[in-house]
C-alpha positions as a Markdown table, in Angstrom:
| # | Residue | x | y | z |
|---|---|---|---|---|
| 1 | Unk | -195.1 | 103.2 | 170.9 |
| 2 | Unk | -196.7 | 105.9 | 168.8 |
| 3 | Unk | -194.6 | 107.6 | 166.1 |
| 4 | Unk | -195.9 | 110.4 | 164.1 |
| 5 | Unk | -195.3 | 111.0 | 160.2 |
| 6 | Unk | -194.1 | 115.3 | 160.0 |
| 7 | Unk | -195.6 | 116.4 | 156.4 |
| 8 | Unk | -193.5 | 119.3 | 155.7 |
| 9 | Unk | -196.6 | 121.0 | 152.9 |
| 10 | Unk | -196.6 | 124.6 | 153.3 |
| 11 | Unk | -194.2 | 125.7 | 149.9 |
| 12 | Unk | -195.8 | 126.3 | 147.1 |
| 13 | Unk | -193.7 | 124.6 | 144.9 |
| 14 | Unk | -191.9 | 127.8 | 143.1 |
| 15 | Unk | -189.8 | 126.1 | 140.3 |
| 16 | Unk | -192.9 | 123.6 | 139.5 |
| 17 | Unk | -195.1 | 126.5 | 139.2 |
| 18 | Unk | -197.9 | 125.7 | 141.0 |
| 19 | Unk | -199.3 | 124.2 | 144.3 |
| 20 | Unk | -197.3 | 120.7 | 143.8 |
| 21 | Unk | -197.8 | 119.6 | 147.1 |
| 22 | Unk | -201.6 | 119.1 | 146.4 |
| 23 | Unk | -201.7 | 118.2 | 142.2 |
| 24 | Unk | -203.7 | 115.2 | 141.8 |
| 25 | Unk | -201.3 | 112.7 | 140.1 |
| 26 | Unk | -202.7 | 109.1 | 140.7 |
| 27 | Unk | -205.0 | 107.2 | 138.9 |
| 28 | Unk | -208.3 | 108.6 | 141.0 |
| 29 | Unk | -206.7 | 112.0 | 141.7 |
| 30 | Unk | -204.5 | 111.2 | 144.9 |
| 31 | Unk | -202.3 | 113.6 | 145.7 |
| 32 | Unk | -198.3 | 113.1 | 146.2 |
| 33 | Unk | -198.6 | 113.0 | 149.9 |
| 34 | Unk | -201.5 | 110.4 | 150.4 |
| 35 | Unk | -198.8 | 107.8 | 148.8 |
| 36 | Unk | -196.3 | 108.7 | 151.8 |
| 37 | Unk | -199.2 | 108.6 | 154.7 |
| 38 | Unk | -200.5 | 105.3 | 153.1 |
| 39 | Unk | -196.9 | 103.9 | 153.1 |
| 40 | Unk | -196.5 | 105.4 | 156.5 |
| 41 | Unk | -199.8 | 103.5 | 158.2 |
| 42 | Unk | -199.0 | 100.6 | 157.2 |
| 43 | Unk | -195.4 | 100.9 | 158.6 |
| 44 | Unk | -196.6 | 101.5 | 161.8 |
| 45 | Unk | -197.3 | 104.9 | 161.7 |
| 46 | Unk | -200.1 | 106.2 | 164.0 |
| 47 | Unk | -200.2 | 110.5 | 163.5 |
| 48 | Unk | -200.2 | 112.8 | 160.9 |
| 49 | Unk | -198.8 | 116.1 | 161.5 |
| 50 | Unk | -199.7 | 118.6 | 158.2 |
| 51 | Unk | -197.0 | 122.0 | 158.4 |
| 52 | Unk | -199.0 | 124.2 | 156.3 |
| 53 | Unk | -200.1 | 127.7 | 155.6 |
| 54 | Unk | -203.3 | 128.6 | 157.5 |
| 55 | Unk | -205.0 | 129.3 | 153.9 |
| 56 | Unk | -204.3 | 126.0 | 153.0 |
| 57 | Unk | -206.2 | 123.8 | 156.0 |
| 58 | Unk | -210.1 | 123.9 | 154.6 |
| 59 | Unk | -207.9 | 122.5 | 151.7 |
| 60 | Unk | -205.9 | 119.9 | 153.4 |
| 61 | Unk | -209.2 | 118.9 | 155.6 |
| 62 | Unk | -211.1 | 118.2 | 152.1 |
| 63 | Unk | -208.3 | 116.3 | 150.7 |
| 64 | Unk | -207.3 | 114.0 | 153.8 |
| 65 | Unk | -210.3 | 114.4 | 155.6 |
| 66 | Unk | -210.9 | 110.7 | 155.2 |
| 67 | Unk | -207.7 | 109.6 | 157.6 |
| 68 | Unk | -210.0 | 110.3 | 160.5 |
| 69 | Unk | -211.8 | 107.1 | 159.8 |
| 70 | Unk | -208.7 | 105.1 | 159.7 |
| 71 | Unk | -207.2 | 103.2 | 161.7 |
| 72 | Unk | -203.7 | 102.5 | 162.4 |
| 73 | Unk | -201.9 | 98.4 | 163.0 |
| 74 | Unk | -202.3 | 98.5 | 166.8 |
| 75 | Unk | -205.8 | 99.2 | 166.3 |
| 76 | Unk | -206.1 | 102.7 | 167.2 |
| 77 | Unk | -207.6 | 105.6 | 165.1 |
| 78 | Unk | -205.5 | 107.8 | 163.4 |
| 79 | Unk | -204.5 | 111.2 | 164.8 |
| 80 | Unk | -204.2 | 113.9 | 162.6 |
| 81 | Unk | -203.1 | 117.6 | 163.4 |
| 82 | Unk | -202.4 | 120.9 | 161.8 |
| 83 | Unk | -200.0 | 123.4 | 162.6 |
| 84 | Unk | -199.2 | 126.7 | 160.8 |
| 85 | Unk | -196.2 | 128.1 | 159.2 |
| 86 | Unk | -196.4 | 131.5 | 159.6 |
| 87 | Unk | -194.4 | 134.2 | 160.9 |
| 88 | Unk | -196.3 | 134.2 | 164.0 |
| 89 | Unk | -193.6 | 131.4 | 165.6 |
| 90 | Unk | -190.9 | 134.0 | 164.8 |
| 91 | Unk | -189.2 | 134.9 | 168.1 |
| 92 | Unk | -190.1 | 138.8 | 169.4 |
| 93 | Unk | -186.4 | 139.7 | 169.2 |
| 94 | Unk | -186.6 | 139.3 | 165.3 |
| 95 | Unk | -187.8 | 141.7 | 163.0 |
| 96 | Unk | -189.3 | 140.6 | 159.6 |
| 97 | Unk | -188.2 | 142.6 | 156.8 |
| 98 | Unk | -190.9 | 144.3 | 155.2 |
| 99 | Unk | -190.5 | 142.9 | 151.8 |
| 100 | Unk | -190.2 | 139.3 | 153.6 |
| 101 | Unk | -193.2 | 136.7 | 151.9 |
| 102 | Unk | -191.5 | 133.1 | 152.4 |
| 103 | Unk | -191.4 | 131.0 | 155.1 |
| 104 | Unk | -187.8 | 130.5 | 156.9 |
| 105 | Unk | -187.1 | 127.5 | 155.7 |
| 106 | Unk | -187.5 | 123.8 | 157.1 |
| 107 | Unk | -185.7 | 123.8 | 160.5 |
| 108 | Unk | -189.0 | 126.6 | 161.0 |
| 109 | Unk | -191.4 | 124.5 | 159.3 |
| 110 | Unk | -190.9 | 121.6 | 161.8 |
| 111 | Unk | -190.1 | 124.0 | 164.9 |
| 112 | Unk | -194.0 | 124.8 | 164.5 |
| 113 | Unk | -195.0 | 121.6 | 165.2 |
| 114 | Unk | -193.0 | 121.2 | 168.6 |
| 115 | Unk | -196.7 | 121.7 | 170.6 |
| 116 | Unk | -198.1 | 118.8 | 168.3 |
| 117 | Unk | -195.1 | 116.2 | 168.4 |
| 118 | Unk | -194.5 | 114.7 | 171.8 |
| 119 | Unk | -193.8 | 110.9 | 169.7 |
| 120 | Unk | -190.9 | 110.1 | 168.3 |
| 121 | Unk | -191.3 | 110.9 | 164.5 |
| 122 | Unk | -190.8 | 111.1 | 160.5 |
| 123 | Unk | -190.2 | 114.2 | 159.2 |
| 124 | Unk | -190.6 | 114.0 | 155.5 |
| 125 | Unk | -191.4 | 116.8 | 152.2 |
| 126 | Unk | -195.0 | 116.7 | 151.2 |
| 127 | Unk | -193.5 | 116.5 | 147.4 |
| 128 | Unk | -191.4 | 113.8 | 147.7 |
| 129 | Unk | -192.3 | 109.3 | 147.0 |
| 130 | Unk | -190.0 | 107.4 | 149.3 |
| 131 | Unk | -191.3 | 104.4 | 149.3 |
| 132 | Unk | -193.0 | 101.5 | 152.2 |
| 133 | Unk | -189.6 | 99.7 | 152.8 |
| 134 | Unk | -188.4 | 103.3 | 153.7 |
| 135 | Unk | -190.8 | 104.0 | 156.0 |
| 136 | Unk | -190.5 | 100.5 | 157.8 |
| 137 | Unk | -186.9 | 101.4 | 158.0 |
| 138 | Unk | -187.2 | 104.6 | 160.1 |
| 139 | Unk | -190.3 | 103.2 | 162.1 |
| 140 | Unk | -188.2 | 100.1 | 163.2 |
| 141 | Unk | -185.2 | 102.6 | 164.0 |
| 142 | Unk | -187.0 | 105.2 | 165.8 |
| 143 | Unk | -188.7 | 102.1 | 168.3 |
| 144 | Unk | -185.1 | 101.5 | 169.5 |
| 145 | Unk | -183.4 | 105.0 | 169.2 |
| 146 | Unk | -182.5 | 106.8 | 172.6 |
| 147 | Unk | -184.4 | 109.4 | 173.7 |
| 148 | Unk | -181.7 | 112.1 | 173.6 |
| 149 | Unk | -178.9 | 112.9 | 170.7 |
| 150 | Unk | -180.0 | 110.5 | 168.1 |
| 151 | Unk | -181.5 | 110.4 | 165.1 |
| 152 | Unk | -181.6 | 108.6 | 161.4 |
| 153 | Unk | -181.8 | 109.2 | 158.0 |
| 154 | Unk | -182.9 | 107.2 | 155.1 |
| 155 | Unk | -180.3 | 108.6 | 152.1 |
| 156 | Unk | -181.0 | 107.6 | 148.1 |
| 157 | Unk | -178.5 | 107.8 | 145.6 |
| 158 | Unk | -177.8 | 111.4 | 143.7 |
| 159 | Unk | -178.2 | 109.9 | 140.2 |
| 160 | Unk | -181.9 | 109.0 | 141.1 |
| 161 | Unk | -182.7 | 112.0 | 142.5 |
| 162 | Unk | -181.9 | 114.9 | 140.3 |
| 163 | Unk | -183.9 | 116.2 | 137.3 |
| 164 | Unk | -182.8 | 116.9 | 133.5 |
| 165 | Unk | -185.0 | 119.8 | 133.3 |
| 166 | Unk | -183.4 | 121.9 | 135.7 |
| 167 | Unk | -181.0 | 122.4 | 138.8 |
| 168 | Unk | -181.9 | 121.0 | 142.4 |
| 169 | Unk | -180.9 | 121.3 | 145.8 |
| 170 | Unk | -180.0 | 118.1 | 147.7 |
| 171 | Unk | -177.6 | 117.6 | 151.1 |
| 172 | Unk | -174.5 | 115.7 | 150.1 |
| 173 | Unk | -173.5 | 113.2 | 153.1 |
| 174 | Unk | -170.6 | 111.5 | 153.9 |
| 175 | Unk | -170.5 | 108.2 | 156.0 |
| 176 | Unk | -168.7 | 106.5 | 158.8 |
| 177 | Unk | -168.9 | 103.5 | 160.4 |
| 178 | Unk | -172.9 | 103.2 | 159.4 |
| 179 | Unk | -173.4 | 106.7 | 160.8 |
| 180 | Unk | -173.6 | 110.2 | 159.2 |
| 181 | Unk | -170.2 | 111.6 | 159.0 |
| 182 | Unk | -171.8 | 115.4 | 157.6 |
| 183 | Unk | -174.0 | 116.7 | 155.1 |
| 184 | Unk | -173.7 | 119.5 | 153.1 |
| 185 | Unk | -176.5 | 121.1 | 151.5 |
| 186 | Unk | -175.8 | 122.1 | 148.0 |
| 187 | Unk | -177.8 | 124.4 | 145.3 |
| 188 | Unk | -177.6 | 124.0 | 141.4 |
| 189 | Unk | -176.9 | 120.4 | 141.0 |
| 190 | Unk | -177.6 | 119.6 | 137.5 |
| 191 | Unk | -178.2 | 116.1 | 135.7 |
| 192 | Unk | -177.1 | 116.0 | 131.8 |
| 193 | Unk | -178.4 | 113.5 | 129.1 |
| 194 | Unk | -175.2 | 111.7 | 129.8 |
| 195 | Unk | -175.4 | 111.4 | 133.3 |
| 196 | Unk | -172.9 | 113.3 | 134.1 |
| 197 | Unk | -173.5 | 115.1 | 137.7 |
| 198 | Unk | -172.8 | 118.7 | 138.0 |
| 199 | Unk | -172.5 | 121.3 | 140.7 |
| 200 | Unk | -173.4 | 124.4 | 138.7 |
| 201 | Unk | -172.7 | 127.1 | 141.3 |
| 202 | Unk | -168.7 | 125.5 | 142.2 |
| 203 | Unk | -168.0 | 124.7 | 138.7 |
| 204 | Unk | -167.4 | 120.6 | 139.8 |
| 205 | Unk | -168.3 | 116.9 | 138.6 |
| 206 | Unk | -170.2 | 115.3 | 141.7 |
| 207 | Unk | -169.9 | 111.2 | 142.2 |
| 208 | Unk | -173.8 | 109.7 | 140.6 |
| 209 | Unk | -173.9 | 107.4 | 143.3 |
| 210 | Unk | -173.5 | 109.5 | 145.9 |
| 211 | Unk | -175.4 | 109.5 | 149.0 |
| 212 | Unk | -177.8 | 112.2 | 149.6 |
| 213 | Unk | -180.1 | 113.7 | 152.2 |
| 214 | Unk | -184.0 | 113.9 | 150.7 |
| 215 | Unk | -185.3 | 115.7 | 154.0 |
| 216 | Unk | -186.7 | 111.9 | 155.3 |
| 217 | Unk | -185.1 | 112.3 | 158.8 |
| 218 | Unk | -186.2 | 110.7 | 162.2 |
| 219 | Unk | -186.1 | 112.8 | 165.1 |
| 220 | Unk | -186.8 | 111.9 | 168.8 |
| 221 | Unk | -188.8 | 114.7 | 170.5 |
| 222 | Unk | -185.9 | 115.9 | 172.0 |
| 223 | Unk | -184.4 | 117.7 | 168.7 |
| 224 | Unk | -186.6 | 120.8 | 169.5 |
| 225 | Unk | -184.9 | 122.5 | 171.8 |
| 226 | Unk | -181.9 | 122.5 | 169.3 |
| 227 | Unk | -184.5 | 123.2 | 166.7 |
| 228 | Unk | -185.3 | 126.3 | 168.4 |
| 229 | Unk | -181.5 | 127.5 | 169.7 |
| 230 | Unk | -180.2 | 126.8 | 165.8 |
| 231 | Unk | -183.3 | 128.6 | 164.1 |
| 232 | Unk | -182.8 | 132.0 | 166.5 |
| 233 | Unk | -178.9 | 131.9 | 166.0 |
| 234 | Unk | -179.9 | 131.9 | 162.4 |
| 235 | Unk | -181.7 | 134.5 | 162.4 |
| 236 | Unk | -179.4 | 136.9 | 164.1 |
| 237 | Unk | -177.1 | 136.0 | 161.4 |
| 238 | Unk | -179.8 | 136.9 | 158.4 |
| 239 | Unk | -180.3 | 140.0 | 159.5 |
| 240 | Unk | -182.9 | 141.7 | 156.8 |
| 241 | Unk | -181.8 | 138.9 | 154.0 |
| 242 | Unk | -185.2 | 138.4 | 152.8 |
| 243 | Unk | -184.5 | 135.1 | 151.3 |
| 244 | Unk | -182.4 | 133.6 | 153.9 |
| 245 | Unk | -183.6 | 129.8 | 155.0 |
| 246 | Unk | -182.4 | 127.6 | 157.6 |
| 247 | Unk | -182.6 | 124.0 | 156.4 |
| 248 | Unk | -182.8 | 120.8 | 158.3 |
| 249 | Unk | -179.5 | 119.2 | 157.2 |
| 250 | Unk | -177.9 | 122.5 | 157.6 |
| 251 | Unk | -178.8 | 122.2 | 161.6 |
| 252 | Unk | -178.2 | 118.3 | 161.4 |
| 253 | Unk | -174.2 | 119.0 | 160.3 |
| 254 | Unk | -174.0 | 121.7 | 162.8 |
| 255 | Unk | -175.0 | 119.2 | 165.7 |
| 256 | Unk | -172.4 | 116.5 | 164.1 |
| 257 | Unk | -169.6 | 118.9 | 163.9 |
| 258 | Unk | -170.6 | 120.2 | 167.8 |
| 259 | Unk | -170.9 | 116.3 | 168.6 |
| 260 | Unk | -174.9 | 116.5 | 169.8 |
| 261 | Unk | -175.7 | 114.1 | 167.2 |
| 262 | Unk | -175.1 | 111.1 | 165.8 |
| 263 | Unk | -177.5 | 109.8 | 163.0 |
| 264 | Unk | -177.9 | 106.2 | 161.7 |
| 265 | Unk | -178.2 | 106.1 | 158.0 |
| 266 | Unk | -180.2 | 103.3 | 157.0 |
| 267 | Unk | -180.5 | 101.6 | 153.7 |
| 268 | Unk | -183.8 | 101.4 | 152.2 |
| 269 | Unk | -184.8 | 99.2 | 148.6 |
| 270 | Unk | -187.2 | 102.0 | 148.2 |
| 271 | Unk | -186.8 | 104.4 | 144.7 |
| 272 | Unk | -187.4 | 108.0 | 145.6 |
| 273 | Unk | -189.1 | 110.3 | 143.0 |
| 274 | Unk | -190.2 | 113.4 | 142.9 |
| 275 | Unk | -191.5 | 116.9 | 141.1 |
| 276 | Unk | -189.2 | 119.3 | 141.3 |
| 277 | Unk | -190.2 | 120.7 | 137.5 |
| 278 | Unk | -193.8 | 120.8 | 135.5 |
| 279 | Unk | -191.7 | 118.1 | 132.9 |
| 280 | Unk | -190.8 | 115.9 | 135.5 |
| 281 | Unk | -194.9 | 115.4 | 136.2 |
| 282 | Unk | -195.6 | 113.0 | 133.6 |
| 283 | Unk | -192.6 | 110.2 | 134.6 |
| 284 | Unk | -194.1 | 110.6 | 138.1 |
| 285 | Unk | -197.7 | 109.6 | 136.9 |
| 286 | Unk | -196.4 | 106.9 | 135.0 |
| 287 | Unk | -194.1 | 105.7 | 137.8 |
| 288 | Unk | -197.5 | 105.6 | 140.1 |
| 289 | Unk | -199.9 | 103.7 | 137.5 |
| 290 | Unk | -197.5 | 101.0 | 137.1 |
| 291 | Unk | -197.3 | 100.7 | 141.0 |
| 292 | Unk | -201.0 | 100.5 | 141.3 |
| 293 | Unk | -200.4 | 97.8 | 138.4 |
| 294 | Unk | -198.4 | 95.5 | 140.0 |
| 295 | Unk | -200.3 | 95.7 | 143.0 |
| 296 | Unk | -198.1 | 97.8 | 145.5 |
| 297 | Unk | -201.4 | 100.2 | 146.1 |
| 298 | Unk | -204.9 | 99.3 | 145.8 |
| 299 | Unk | -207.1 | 100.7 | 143.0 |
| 300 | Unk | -207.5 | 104.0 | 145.3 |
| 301 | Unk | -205.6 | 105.1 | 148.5 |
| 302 | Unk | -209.2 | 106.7 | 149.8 |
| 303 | Unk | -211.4 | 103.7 | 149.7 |
């Protein structure tokens, strides 16, 4: 069975201040990304999808041109595709606000790759390190998943995932029975030199070992068409709100609460990291020299 990895890359990184997604950060310049579609191969992984902006593909194709010449465990060569985020995949009935410039948000970023995903998949942020036992987790959970109103998630712990030089945005989930109970995206979470947890924007202490959402979902090709029903109901509601996004775990909760869902969470021994903030750069490059160190990656992912 074929399963595709979903690069969600077309932000531009905003609070980092600058192009994060494509930043060379490993010892011969790899990128954030290459880690994940390394990890991802050798999980099982056979496609790469790349969401970007159509400015960015002469880009992408220089930096990942080489995964055409791979091959994946069963032998096969690599797919690769690209598919744009643009406001050319809005639905006709919609009107873009004028002063609109940023995309709608990921539940849009992965609807534009509906054409190019007919596998069940791995949708993950281009920004984000999760880790090879997390992607053998999802690609051994997607094999078995049913084809219609499942899904997974691989959640981390809060306290590993927030950043001391600045607020972050992370979906909060509860659990029952092994299975996602809700998740609830919340803004303005802020980490303190003590440790201490904070939700800026409702004034509240949040629990360190928490279990959160980092956008590292499993979907069976049969999420689209709820993709693309939650996506145009959220846009009737945003009216001319030119900053109003639609976010994956905001769909996945409404599918719990509605019952068209149910998502296994699965444990993974894999540490998440991640540049949110310029400051946070420099523990991320140490983080990847020692991996290459130990051995976890060979002297360079390109080779």
């Amino acid at each position: 069975m074929k399963l595709s990895l979903v690069i969600m890359a077309a932000g531009l990184g905003s609070r980092y201040g600058g192009n994060k997604q494509v930043e060379g950060i490993g010892p011969n310049g790899e990128i954030l990304m290459e880690y994940s579609i390394y990890d991802a191969l050798r999980a099982g992984f056979g496609k790469v999808v790349f969401i970007i902006k159509p400015e960015m593909r002469e880009m992408m194709e220089t930096l990942c041109g080489y995964l055409s010449r791979r091959t994946a465990l069963d032998g096969s060569p690599v797919e690769v595709a690209y598919v744009y985020q643009d406001f050319s995949s809005v639905p006709a009935f919609y009107t873009i606000p004028a002063e609109r410039t940023r995309p709608f948000g990921t539940v849009h970023a992965l609807l534009c790759a509906a054409e190019e995903v007919r596998e069940p998949c791995c949708v993950i942020n281009a920004d984000d390190f999760y880790g090879l036992d997390a992607y053998r987790a999802m690609a051994r959970e997607l094999r078995g998943l049913p084809e219609e109103g499942c899904a997974a998630m691989v959640g981390y712990l809060l306290k590993n995932t927030a950043s001391l030089h600045g607020t972050v945005t992370r979906g909060l989930c509860a659990r029952k029975e092994g299975f996602l109970d809700s998740v609830q995206e919340t803004r303005n979470i802020q980490l303190y030199p003590d440790g201490t947890l904070r939700d800026t924007e409702a004034d509240r202490l949040l629990d360190p070992e928490a279990l959160v959402s980092m956008n590292f979902w499993g979907f069976m090709p049969s999420i689209f068409p709820a993709l693309r029903q939650d996506f145009e109901d959220f846009l009737r509601a945003a009216g001319d709100d030119v900053r109003a996004e639609r976010l994956l775990p905001d769909m996945v909760d409404r599918q719990l609460r509605e019952g068209r869902l149910k998502v296994s969470v699965l444990s993974s021994a894999a540490q998440w990291f991640g540049m949110t903030y310029r400051q946070d750069r420099e523990t991320v490059v140490q983080a990847l020299r020692e991996l290459h160190e130990q051995g976890a990656y060979p002297e360079s992912l390109r080779a």
